[in-house]
C-alpha positions as MATLAB code, in Angstrom:
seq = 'XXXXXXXXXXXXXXXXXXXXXXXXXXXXXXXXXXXXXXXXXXXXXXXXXXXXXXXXXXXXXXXXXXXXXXXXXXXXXXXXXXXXXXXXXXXXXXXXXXXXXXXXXXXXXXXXXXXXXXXXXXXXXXXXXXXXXXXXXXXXXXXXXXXXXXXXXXXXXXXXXXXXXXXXXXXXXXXXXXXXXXXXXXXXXXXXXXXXXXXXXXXXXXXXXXXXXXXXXXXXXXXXXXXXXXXXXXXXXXXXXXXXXXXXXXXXXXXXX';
ca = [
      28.246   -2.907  -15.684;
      27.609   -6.308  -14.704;
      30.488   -6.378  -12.411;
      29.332   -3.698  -10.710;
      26.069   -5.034   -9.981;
      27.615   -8.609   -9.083;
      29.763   -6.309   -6.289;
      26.515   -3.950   -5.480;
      24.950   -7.232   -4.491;
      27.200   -8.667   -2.310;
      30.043   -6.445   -1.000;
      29.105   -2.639   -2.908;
      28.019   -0.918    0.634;
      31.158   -2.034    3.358;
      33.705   -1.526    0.282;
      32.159    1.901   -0.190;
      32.463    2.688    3.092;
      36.030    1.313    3.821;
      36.843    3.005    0.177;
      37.769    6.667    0.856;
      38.211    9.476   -1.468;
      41.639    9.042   -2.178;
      42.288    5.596   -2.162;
      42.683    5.842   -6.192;
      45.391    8.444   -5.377;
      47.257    5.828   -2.647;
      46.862    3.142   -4.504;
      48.659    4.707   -7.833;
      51.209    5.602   -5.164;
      52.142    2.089   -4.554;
      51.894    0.494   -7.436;
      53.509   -2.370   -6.718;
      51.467   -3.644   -3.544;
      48.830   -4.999   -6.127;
      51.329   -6.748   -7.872;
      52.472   -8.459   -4.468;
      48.588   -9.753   -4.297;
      48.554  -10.896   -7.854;
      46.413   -7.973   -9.538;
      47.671   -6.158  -12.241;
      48.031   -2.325  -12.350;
      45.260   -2.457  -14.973;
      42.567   -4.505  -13.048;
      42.715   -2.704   -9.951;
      42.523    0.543  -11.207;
      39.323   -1.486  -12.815;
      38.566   -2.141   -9.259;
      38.657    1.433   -8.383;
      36.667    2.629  -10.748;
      33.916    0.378  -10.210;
      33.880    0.941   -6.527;
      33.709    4.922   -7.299;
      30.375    4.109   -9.669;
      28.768    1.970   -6.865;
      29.661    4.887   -4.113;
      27.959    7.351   -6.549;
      25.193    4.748   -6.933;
      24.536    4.601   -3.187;
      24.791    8.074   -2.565;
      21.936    8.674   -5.115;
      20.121    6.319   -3.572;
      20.528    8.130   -0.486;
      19.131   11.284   -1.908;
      16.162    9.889   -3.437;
      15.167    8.684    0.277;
      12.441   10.159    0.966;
      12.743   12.656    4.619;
      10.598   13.157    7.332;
       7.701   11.495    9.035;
       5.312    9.395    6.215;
       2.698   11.335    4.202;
      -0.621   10.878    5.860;
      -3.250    8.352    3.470;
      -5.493   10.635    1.443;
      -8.915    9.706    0.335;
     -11.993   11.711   -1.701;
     -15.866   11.153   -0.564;
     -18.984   11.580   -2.276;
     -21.077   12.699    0.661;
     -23.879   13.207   -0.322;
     -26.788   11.450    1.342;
     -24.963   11.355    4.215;
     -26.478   13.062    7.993;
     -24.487   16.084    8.058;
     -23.663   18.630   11.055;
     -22.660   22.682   10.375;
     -22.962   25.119    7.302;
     -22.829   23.662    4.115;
     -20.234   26.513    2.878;
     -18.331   25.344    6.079;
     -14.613   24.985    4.130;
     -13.578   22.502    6.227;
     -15.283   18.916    6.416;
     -14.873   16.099    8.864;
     -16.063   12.683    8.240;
     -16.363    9.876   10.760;
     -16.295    6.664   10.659;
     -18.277    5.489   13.970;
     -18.760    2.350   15.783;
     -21.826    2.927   18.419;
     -20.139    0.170   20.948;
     -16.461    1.366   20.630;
     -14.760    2.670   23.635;
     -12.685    5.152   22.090;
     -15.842    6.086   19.888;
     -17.277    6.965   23.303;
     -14.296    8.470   24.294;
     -14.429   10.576   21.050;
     -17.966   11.671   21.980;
     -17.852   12.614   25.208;
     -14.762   14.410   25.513;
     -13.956   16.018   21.964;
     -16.663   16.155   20.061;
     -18.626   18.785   22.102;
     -15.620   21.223   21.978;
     -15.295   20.686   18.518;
     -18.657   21.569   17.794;
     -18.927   24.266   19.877;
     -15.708   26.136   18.274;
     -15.821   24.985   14.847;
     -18.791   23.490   13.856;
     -21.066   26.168   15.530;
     -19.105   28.979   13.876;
     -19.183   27.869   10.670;
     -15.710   26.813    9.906;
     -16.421   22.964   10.293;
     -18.970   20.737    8.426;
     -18.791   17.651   10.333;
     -20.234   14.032    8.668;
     -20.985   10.817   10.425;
     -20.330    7.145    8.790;
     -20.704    3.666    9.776;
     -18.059    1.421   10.469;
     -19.703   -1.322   13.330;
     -17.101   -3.888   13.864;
     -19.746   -6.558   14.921;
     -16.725   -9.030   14.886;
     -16.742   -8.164   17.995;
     -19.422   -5.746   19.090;
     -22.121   -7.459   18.712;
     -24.712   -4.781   19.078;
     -22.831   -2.167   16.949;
     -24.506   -3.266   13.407;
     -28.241   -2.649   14.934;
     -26.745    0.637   16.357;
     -25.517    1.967   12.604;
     -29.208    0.833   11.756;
     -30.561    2.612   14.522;
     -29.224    6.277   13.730;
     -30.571    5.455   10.431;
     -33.939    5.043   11.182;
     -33.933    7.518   13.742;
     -33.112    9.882   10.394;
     -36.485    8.873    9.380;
     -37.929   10.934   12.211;
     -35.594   13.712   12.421;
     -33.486   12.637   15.051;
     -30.259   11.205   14.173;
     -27.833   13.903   16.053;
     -29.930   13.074   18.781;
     -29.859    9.655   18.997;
     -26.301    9.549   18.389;
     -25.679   11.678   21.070;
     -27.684    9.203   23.593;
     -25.688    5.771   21.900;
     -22.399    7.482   21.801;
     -22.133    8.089   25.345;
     -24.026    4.694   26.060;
     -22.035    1.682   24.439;
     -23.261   -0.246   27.187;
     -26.894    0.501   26.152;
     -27.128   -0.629   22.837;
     -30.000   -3.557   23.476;
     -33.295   -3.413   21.256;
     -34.994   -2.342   24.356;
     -32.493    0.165   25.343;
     -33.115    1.868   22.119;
     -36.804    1.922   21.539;
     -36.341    3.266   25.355;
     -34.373    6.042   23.611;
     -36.756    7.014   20.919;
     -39.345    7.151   22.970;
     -37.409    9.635   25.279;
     -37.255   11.531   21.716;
     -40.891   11.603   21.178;
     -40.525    9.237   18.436;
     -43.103    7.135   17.043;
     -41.342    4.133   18.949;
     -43.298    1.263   16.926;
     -42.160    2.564   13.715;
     -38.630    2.966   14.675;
     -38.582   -0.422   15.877;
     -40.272   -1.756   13.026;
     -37.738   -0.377   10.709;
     -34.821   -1.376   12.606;
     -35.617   -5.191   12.424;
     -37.007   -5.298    9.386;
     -32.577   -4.526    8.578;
     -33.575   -2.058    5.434;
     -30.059   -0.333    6.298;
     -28.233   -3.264    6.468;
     -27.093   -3.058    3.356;
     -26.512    0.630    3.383;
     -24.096    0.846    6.432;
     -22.578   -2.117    4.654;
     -21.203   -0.063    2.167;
     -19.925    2.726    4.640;
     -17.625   -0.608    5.757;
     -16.507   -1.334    2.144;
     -15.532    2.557    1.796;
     -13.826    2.614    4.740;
     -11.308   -0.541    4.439;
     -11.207    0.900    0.310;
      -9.162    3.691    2.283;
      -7.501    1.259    4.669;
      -9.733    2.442    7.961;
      -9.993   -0.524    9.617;
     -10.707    0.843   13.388;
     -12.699    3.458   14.918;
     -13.062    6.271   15.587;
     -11.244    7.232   12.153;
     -11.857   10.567   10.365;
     -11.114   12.143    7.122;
     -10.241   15.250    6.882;
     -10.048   17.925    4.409;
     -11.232   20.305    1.980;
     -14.458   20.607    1.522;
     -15.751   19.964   -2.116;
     -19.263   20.550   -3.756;
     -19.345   16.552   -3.932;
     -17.948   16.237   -0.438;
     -14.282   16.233    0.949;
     -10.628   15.502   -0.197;
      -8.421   15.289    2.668;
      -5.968   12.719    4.697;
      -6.851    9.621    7.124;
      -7.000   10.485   10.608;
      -6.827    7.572   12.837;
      -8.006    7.604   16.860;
     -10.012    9.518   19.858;
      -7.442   12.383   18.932;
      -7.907   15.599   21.254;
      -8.898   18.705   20.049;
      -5.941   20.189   19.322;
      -4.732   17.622   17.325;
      -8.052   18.301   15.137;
      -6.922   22.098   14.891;
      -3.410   21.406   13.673;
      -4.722   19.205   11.071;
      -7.655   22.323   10.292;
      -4.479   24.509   10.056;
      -2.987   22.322    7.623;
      -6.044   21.870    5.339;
      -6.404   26.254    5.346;
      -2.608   26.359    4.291;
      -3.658   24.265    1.721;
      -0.681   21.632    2.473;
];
């Protein structure tokens, strides 16, 4: 066998493919054109039958390929904890992962999410979760945005806040948002207070961790799936997607596939 890998790796796939089914056949015919090249009748036959186990090698290889487009990453949350939109018995759950200064986070907001919530949310068929992922590499204002939303939880107004900074990347300033929770009717002081004093810091740290653990590295990224008691199992769903690339992928999670 170790002549046949010796020929696999070097000249296995164009002698395979110059080799056709009969050759064995044509070259038993004319036995005595080896012998004019100085190979016996014994070692080309050899020959032959090593090239016929390397075509069968290939052509398994070839069938172990695997077909189509590549499988989607998959990835399993423990949500709870986490600010959460929709019936809980919703059998469908979407997580994002958020950054409040992206442009295609905005993009996201403004132009799917309200659809989505208004046709599956709203009815009950989609639970719909919100994570951090601020890329303060380079937006700078996203990490005190994450902590934001956070503290406007304190007060009852997450959703509502994240409503204001995900149309507003532009707005994301300390002023800006103590502007905002006082449009809320939020104790403004105390929502200040607790976003620079960075007690979520730490917290929407570990949203980052969980997200690059499933190889999310940009935003907006979602993962979709079947909802669990714990949370969701489902794929990696990457980009401002619209709507009815959300459905097909709520079609697939119903089929089960």
């Amino acid at each position: 066998m170790n002549s046949i890998l010796r020929f696999a790796g070097t000249m296995a796939l164009p002698l395979a493919l110059l080799l056709p089914a009969g050759a064995q056949d044509a070259a038993k015919a004319k036995p005595e054109a080896g012998k004019e090249q100085g190979i016996t009748r014994e070692q080309a036959d050899q020959i032959l039958d090593e090239l016929r186990q390397i075509r069968q090698l290939l052509e398994r290889q070839l069938q172990q390929k695997p077909q189509g487009p590549p499988q989607p990453a998959r990835a399993q949350i423990d949500l709870n904890g986490t600010e959460m939109l929709g019936s809980r018995d919703a059998p469908i759950t979407v997580v994002e992962f958020t950054d409040y200064q992206c442009p295609f986070c905005q993009r996201f907001h403004v132009s799917v999410f309200g659809e989505m919530k208004k046709n599956f949310i709203d009815t009950g068929k989609v639970r719909f979760y919100s994570r951090d992922l601020p890329l303060d590499s380079i937006h700078p204002n996203a990490m005190r945005a994450a902590m934001s939303a956070r503290c406007a939880a304190e007060q009852g107004q997450f959703w509502k806040l994240r409503d204001i900074m995900g149309a507003n990347p532009d707005k994301l300033e300390m002023a800006d948002l103590v502007g905002d929770a006082a449009s809320l009717h939020m104790d403004a002081e105390a929502f200040k207070s607790c976003v620079e004093s960075g007690k979520y810091r730490e917290a929407v740290q570990s949203n980052v961790l969980e997200a690059l653990k499933f190889g999310i590295g940009g935003t907006p990224s979602f993962v979709v799936g079947k909802s669990t008691p714990e949370g969701v199992e489902g794929e990696v769903v990457e980009g401002a997607l619209p709507l009815s690339e959300f459905a097909k992928v709520f079609a697939r999670v119903e089929a089960g596939k």
